[in-house]
N, C-alpha and C positions, 0 to 999 in steps of 0.2 A: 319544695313547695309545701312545705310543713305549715299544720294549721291551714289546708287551703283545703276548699271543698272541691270532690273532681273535678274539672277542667272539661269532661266530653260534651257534655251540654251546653255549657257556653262556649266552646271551641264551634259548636254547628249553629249558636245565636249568631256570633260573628261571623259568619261564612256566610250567615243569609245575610244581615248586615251589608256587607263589604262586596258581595254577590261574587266572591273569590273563593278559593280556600287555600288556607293559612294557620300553621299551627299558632300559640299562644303560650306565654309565661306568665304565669298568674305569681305574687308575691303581696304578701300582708304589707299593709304600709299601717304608721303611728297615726294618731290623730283622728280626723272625723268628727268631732263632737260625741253626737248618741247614736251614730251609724256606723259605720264597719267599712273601710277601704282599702282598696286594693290594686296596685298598679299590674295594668295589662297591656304586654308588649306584644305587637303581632306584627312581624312584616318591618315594615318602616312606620308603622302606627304604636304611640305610646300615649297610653290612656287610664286615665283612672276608675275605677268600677266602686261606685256608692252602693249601698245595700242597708237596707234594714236590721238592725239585730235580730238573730232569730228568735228572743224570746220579745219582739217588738211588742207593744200595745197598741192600739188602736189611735193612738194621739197625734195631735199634728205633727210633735217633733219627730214621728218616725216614718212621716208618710212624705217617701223619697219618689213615687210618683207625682205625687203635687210639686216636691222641689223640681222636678225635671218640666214640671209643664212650665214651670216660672220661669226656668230658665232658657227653655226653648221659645218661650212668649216674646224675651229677651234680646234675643240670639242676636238681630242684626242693630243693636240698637246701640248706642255711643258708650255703655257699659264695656268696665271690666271684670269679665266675667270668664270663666273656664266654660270653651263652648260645650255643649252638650251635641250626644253623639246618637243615641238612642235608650231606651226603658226599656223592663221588660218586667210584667205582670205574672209572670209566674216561678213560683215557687220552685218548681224541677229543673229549671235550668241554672242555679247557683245557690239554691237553700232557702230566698226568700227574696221579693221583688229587688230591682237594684236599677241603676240606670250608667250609662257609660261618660264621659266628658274627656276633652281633653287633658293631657297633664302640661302641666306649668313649671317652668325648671325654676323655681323661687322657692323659698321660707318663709312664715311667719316668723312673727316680731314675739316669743315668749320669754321665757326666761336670758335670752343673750341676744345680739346682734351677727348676721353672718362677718365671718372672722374678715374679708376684704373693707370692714365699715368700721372695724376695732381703732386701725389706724385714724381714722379721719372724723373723731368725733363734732367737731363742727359740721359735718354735713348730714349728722342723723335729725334735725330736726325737718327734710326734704322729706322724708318719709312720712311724719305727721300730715304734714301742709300736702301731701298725694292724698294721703288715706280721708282726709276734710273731701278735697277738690274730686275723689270721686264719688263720696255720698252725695255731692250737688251732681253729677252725675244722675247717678241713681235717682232722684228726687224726681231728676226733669224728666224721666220717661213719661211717654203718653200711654199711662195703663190700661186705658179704653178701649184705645185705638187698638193695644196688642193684645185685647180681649179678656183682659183680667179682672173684668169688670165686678165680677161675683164675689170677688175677694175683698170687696170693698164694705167696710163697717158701716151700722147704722148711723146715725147722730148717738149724740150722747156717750161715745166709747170713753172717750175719758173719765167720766163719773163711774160708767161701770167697771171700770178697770180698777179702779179704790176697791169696789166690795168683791170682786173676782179674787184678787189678794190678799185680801182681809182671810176672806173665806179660808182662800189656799192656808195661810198660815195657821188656823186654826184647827185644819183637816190634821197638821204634822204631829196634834198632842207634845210637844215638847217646852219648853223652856216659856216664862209668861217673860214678852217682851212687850213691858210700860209706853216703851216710847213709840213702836209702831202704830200703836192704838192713837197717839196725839200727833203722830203725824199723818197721821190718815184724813182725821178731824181739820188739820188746818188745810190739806188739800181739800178735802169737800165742799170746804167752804170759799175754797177760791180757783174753780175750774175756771180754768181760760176760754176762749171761743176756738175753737179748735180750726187748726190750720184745713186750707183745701188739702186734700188726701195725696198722697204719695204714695209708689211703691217703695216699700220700708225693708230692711234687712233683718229685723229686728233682733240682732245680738250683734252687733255690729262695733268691731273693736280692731285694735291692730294685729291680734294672733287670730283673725278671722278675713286674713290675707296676705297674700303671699306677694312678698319682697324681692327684686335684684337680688341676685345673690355678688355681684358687683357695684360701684361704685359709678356713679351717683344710686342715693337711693331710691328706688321707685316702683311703684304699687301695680303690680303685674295683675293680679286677678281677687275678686274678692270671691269668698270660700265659704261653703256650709251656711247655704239657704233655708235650712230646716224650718226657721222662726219666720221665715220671711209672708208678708202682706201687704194689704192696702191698709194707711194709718196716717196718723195725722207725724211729720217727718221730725220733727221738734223730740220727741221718744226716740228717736236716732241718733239723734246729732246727741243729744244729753249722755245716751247709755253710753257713747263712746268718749265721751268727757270724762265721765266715772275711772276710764282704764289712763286718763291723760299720767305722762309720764314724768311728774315733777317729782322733786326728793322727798316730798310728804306723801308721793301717790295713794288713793286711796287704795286700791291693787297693782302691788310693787309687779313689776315686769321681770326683779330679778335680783340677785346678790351681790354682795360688792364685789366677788371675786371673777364672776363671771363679766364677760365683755359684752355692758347693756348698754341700751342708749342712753344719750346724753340727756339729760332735761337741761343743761343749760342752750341748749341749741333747738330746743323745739317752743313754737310759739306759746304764749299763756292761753291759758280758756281763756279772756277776755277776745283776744287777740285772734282766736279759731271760731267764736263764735260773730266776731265783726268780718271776716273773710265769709264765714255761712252766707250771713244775712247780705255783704256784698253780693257776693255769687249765684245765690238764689232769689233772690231778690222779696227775699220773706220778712214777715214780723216777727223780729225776737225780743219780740217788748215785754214780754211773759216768760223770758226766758229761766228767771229765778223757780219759776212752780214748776218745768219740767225738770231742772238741776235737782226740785228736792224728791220729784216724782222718783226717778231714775235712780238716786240711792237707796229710798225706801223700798220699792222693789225689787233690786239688786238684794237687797237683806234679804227680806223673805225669802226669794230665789233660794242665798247661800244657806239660810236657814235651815231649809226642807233637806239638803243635803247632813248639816249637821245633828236634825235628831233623826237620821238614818243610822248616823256613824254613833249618835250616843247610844241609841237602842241596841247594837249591835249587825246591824243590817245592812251596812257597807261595808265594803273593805279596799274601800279607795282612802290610804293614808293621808290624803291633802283633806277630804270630808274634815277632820281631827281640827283642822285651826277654820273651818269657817267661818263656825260662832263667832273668832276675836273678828275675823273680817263685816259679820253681818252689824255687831256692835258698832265698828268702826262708820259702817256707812249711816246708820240711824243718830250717832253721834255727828255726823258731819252735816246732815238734814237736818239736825234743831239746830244745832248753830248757823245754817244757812236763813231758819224760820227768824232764827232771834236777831239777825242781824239784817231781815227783811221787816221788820218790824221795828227799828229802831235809826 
């Protein structure tokens, strides 16, 4: 249990829990996002433990309290979601608040596909068309009803989300990027009416869910609620277009050597956004201004990453190629602009 913080405290959280007692194996696990996890086996229970990083900040992406309420608001609702098990608000019993869920015996979709789907590349496009069919899902919850109510934005979030980002990019002091500033400007000028609100995932992609680790493939649970809200659902469906897995992708999934999914077998964005709008039964008549919302944001996002890594102040080696990535997305927004315009 190397790298794990004592166990005795959460060994007697669990025992109240479970209202048994029951030793525990704690084990670091990969992944999380900006949180910290950890698979915990007790008994015939196997469970994952979210946690805040210890040098957390006060910001939404690390308040795993609010994700656990989201997802316990959730719990019985036609989601796929890894259930939640219990929170716990204090610091002394694991280093820093964290909350418990189920574990899910599946993989995300990042760099390669699990090795039973290598063989049968015709069928990796099922895993797209799940990961669409459960954001309509998610869409349709009644967030009211399951008391979410508070999380729900004022009017106007889309206009304020242009200078929310503006701002952020220019907090980074790094690199003067022309083209963010003119893509800004043609979103300003052509906010849509913004959709009725939805509970949003809001980073919502396919290494942000966990896959069959078998054949057919199919979308077990979606993961790392951090960003998650009430919003207008059109920001969801686009940000996950952004990761769509064609041979020009704008965020490659992975190398040629590695056993990734097929783009020849997953549907076109044309084709994911006509199954949305079937499925949900929404306007994506506007859908060109959040395609180009969704990559300009995505930049800024990678941006802030990459003048950490030029200042010196990361030391996460992938930070190093953001930039081309951030370039690539604001290059792929004016050609969407010029090609809306003409």
């Amino acid at each position: 249990m190397s790298d794990v913080p004592d166990t005795g405290a959460l060994t007697a959280f669990c025992d109240e829990v479970f209202a048994d007692e029951c030793p525990i194996i704690v084990e670091r696990m990969a992944g999380g996002g900006s949180c910290e996890v950890f698979a915990v086996d007790r008994g015939e229970e196997h469970m994952v433990l979210r946690r805040a990083p210890q040098r957390a900040n006060t910001s939404r992406a690390h308040d795993v309290l609010r994700e656990f309420r989201i997802l316990d608001a959730i719990a019985d609702e036609p989601v796929r979601i890894p259930r939640p098990i219990a929170a716990c608000d204090d610091p002394k019993v694991f280093g820093s608040p964290f909350f418990l869920m189920e574990r899910i015996d599946g993989a995300p979709i990042r760099s390669s596909v699990p090795a039973a789907w290598a063989a049968a590349p015709g069928t990796h496009g099922a895993a797209v068309v799940d990961l669409l069919d459960a954001l309509v899902e998610l869409h349709a919850v009644d967030w009211e009803r399951c008391g979410l109510g508070d999380l729900a934005h004022d009017p106007g979030y889309l206009g304020r989300q242009i200078d929310r980002w503006l701002s952020q990019l220019a907090s980074y002091d790094g690199r003067e990027l022309p083209d963010a500033a003119s893509v800004a400007d043609w979103l300003r000028d052509r906010v849509p009416v913004e959709q009725p609100q939805a509970l949003c995932h809001g980073d919502y992609k396919l290494d942000n869910a966990l896959f069959s680790l078998d054949l057919p493939p199919r979308l077990l649970a979606v993961v790392d609620w951090e960003m998650a809200s009430i919003g207008d659902p059109l920001v969801d469906l686009c940000w996950m277009l952004v990761f769509h897995p064609n041979d020009d992708g704008l965020m490659p999934l992975g190398t040629a050597s590695d056993p990734r999914l097929d783009p020849a077998s997953v549907p076109s964005v044309a084709e994911i956004i006509d199954r949305y709008a079937e499925r949900s039964g929404r306007d994506v008549s506007a859908i060109d201004w959040y395609q180009v919302f969704s990559r300009w944001k995505m930049a800024i996002v990678l941006e802030g990453s990459f003048a950490k890594f030029q200042k010196g102040l990361s030391n996460n080696p992938y930070h190093e190629y953001f930039g081309a990535q951030a370039d690539r997305l604001l290059v792929s927004a004016t050609g969407l602009i010029a090609a809306e315009e003409h």
